[in-house]
Wavefront OBJ file of the C-alpha trace (Angstrom):
o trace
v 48.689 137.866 64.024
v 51.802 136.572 62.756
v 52.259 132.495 63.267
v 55.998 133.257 64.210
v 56.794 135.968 66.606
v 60.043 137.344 66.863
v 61.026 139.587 70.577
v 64.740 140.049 71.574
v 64.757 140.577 75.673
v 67.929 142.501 77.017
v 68.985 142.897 80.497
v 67.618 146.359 82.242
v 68.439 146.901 85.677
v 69.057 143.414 86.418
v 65.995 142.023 84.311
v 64.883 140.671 81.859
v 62.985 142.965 79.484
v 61.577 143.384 75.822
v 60.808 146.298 73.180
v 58.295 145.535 70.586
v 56.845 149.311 69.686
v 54.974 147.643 66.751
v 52.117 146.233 69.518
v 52.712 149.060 72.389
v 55.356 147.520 74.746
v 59.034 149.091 76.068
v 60.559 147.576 78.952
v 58.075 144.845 79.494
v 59.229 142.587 82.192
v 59.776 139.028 82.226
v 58.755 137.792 86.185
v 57.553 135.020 88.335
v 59.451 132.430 86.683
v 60.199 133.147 83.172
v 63.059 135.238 83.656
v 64.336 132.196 85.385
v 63.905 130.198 82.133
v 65.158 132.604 79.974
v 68.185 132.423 82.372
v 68.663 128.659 81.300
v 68.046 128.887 78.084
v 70.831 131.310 76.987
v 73.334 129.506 78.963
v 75.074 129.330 75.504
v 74.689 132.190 73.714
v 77.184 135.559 73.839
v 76.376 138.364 75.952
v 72.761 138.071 76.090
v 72.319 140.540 78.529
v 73.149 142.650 75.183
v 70.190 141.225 73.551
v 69.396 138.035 72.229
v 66.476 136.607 69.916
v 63.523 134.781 70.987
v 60.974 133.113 68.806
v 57.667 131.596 69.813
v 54.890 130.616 67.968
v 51.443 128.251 69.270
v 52.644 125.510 66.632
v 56.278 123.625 65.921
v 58.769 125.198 63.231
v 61.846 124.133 62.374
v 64.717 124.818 64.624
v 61.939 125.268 67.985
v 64.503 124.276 70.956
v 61.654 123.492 73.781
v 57.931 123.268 74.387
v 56.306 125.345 77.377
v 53.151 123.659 78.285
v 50.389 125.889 79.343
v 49.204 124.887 82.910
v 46.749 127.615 84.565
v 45.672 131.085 84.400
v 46.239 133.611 87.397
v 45.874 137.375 87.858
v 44.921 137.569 84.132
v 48.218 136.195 83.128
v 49.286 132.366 82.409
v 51.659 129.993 83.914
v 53.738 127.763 81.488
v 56.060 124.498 82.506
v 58.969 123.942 80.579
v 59.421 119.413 81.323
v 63.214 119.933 79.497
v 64.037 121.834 82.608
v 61.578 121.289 85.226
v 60.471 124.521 85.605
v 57.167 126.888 85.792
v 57.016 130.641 84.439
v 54.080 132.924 84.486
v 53.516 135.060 81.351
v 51.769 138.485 81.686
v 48.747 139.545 80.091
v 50.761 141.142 76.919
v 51.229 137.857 75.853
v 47.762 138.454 74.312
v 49.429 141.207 72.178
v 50.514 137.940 70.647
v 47.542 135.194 70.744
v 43.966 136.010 70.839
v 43.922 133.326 73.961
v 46.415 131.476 75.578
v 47.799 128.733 73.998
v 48.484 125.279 74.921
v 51.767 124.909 74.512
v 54.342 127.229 73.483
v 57.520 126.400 71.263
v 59.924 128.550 71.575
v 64.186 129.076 69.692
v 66.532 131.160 71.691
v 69.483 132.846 69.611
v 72.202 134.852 69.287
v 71.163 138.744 68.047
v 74.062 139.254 65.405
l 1 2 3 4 5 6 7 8 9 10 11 12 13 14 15 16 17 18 19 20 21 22 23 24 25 26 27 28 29 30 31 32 33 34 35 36 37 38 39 40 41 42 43 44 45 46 47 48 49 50 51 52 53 54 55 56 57 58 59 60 61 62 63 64 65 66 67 68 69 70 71 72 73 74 75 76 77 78 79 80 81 82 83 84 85 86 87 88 89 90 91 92 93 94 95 96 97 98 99 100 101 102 103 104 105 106 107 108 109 110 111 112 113 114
């Protein structure tokens, strides 16, 4: 598992949605909540509808923009508060694609795709 993970969500009829063939997933939603977030946090960047990258990792790195803190588990995914906006989002169960379990707190850099 790498300690940096690297998506870039696009827009697909009128959500927010991610490839990553290398683990298995095309089109996989962000819902509840996240896609909310995600909404926020690309305020500034281009076109993201077009595609824009998102990294997360379980630890800090340079250039992380926020911290989701991990709150409670439901229907075998995991619901994750963002303080810098006041805000809750549930992640699905392919976030274990990603981490074995579900971390604590997630740190995540949104960006422009170039």
């Amino acid at each position: 598992m790498n300690a940096i993970n690297v998506i870039y969500p696009y827009k697909y009829e009128n959500m927010w949605v991610f490839d990553d063939e290398r683990v298995g997933l095309i089109q996989e939603p962000f819902v509840a909540g996240s896609d909310k977030i995600i909404e926020q946090m690309v305020a500034d960047i281009t076109n993201p509808e077009d595609g824009f990258v998102l990294m997360f990792a379980s630890t800090p790195f340079p250039g992380y923009q926020s911290t989701l803190e991990w709150k409670r588990e439901e229907y075998g995914g995991n619901w994750y508060h963002s303080s810098q906006l006041g805000m809750e989002g549930w992640l699905c169960p392919a976030m274990f694609k990603y981490f074995e379990k579900a971390p604590e707190n997630l740190y995540v850099q949104f960006k422009t795709r170039k």
